[in-house]
C-alpha positions in Angstrom: -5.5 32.2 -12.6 -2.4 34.2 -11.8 -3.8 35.3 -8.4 -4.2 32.1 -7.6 -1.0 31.7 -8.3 0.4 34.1 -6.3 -1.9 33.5 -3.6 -0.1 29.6 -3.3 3.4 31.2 -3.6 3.0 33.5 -0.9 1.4 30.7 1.1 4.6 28.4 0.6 6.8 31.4 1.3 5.2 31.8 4.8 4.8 28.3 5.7 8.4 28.2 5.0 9.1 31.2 7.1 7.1 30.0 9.9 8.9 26.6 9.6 12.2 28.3 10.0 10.9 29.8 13.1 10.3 26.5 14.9 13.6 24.9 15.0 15.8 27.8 15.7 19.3 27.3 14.1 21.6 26.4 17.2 19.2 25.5 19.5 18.1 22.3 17.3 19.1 20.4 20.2 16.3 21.3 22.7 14.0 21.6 19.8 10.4 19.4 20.1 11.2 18.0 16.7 14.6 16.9 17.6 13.4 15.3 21.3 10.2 13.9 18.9 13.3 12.2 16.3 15.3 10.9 19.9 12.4 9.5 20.8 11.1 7.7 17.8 14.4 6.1 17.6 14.1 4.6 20.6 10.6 3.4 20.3 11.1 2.0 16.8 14.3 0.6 18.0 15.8 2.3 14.7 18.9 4.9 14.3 17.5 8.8 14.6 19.2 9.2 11.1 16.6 6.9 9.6 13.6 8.8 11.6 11.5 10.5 8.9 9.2 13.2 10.2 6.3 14.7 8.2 4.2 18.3 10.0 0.7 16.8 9.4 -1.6 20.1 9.8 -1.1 24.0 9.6 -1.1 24.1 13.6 2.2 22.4 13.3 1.1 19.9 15.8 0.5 16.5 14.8 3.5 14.8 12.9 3.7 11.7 11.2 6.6 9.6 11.8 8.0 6.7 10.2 11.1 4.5 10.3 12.7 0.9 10.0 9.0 -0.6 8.9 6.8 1.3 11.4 4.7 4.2 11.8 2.6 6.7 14.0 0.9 10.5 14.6 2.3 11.9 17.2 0.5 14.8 18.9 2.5 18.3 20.5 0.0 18.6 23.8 0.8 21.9 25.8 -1.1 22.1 29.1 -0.7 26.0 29.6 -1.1 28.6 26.8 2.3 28.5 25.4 1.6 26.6 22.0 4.7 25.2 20.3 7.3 26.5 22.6 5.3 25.8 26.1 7.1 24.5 29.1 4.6 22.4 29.9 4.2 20.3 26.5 5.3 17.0 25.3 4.5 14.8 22.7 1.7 12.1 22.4 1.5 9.3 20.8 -2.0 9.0 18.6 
């Protein structure tokens, strides 16, 4: 019982760590989850302070989105190798 625990502590410690690590401080402007809330906004025809975005799977991915009534999963697709950070990614509407 108290391995597991520990075991779900550590796991919410790193998840938070690797969480930090996608939205840099200072560069939150450039950031996919910031052009993902810009965009939102203006397909939902709502205010990007009412965009509410929820990392659906561990991949950090596909993220739920909802505002103003509406709803949708919107997937990070990277053509190359990059992952997250890739220069050739955008996001996709699911």
């Amino acid at each position: 019982m108290k391995r597991n625990v520990i075991a779900v502590v550590l796991a919410v410690v790193v998840a938070v760590v690797f969480a930090g690590c996608l939205v840099p401080q200072g560069k939150e402007a450039n950031s996919p989850l910031k052009n993902l809330r810009r965009r939102a906004a203006f397909e939902y025809d709502c205010p990007a302070s009412q965009i509410r975005i929820t990392n659906l799977d561990d991949e950090n991915k596909q993220y739920g989105v909802s505002a103003c009534g509406k709803k949708a999963v919107f997937i990070w697709h990277c053509r190359g190798q990059n992952g997250f950070r890739g220069d050739d990614c955008k996001w996709v509407e699911n």
